[in-house]
matplotlib code that plots the C-alpha trace (Angstrom):
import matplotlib.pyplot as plt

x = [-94.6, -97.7, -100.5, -102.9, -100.3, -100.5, -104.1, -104.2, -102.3, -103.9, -107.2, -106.0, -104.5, -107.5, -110.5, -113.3, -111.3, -108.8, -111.4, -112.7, -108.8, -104.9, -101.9, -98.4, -96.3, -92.8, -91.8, -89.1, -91.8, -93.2, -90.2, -88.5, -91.5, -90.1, -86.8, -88.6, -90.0, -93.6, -96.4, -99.4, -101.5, -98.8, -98.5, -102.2, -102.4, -99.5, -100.7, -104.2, -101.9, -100.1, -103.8, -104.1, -100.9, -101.2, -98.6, -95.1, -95.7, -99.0, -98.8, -101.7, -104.0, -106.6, -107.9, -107.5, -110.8, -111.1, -108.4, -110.0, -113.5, -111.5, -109.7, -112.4, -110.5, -110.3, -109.5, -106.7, -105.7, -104.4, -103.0, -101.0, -100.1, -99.5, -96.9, -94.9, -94.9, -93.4, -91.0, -89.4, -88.6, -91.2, -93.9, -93.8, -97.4, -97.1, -99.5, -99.2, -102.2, -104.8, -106.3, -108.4, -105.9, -106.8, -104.1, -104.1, -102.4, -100.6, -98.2, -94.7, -93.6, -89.6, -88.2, -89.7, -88.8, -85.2, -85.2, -86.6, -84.3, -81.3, -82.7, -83.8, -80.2, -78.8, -81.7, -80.7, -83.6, -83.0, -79.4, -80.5, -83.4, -80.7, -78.5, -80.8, -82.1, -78.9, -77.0, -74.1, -74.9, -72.8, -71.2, -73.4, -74.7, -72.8, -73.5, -76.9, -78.5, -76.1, -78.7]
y = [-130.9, -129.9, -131.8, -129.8, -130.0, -134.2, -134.1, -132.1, -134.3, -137.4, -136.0, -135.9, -139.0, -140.8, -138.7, -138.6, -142.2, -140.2, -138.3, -141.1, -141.5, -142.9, -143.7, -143.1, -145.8, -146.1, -148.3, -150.0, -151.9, -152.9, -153.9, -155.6, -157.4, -161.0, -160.2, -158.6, -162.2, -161.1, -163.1, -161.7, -161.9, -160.6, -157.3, -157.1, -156.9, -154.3, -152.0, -152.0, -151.0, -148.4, -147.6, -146.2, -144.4, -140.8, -139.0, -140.4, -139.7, -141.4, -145.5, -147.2, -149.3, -151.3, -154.2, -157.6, -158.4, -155.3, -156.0, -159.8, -158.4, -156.3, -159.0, -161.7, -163.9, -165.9, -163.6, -166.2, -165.5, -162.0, -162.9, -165.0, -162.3, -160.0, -162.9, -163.0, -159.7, -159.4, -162.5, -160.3, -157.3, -155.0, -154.5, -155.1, -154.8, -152.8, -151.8, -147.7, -145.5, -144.4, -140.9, -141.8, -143.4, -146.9, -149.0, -149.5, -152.2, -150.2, -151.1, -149.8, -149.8, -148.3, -151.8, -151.8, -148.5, -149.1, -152.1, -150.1, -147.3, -149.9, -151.1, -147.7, -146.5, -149.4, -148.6, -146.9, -145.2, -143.6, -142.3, -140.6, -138.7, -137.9, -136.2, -134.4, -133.2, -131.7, -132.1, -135.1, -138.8, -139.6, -143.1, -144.1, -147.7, -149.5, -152.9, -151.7, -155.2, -157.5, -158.4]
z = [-25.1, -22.9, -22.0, -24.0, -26.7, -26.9, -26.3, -29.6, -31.5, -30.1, -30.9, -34.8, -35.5, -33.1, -33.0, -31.0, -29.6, -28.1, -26.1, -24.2, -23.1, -24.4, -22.9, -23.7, -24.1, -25.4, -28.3, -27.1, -24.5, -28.0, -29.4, -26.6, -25.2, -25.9, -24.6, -21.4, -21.2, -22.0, -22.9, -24.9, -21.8, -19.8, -22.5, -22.3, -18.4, -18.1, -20.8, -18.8, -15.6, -17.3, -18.2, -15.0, -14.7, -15.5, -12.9, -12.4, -8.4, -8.3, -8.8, -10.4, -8.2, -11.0, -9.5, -11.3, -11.7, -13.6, -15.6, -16.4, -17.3, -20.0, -21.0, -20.5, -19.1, -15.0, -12.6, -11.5, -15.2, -14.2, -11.4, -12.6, -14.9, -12.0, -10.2, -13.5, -14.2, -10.7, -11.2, -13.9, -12.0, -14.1, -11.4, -7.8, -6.0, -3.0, 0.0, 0.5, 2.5, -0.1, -0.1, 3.0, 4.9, 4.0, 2.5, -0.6, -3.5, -6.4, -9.0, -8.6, -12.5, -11.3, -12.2, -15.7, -16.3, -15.3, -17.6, -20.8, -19.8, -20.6, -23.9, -24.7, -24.5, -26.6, -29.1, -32.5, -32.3, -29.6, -30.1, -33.1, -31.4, -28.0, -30.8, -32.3, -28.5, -27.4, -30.5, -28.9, -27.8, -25.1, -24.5, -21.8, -21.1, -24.5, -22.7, -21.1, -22.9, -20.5, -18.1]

ax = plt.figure().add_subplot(projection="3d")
ax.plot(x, y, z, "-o")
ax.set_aspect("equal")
plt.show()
């Protein structure tokens, strides 16, 4: 699917909404966010860092204080978020050089990826969309949820 072809789609099922900007997000972080050890505030602050993820090669960067004036909460709030989230394997903050040279805090979001990967595979869901993709399910990962 190309971009222009999921901006289309987003644009009918959201409207003028979708214009202002949407994210792609896969179920399973939905359905496994209690067994990923998420709290509501720690869904909230990831799904505003995923906000600002729009190129697999290009980490997001928001700044927490950002984050808590969306959320209106402490700024401590999200940074406790941010220390949890980072407890649990699913984002490390990093420094890299920005654009200018300057270094620069981003989110690496690999370990959260690898760990919806895992449930992804063990998810019904998902074998019934992998068959109908390339018409077999292999037997990959059968005891991907023994973390």
């Amino acid at each position: 699917m190309t971009d222009a072809n999921t901006d289309h789609r987003a644009a009918e099922k959201w409207g003028d909404a979708a214009l202002a900007g949407f994210q792609q997000v896969p179920d399973i972080l939905l359905k496994k966010q209690v067994e990923l050890g998420l709290s509501p505030t720690d869904m909230l602050v990831l799904l505003n860092i995923t906000m600002h993820w729009w190129y697999a090669g290009q980490r997001p960067f928001p700044r927490p204080t950002t984050i808590a004036d969306r959320l209106n909460v402490a700024p401590r709030t999200v940074q406790r978020s941010l220390r949890r989230l980072s407890e649990l394997g699913l984002v490390e903050r990093v420094t890299e050089p920005g654009e200018d040279g300057t270094p620069r805090l981003v989110c690496d979001l690999s370990g959260l990826v690898t760990k919806l990967e895992r449930y992804a595979r063990a998810d019904p869901n998902y074998r019934v969309r992998a068959k109908g993709r390339d018409g077999k399910v292999e037997d990959q990962d059968r005891d991907a949820m023994a973390m």
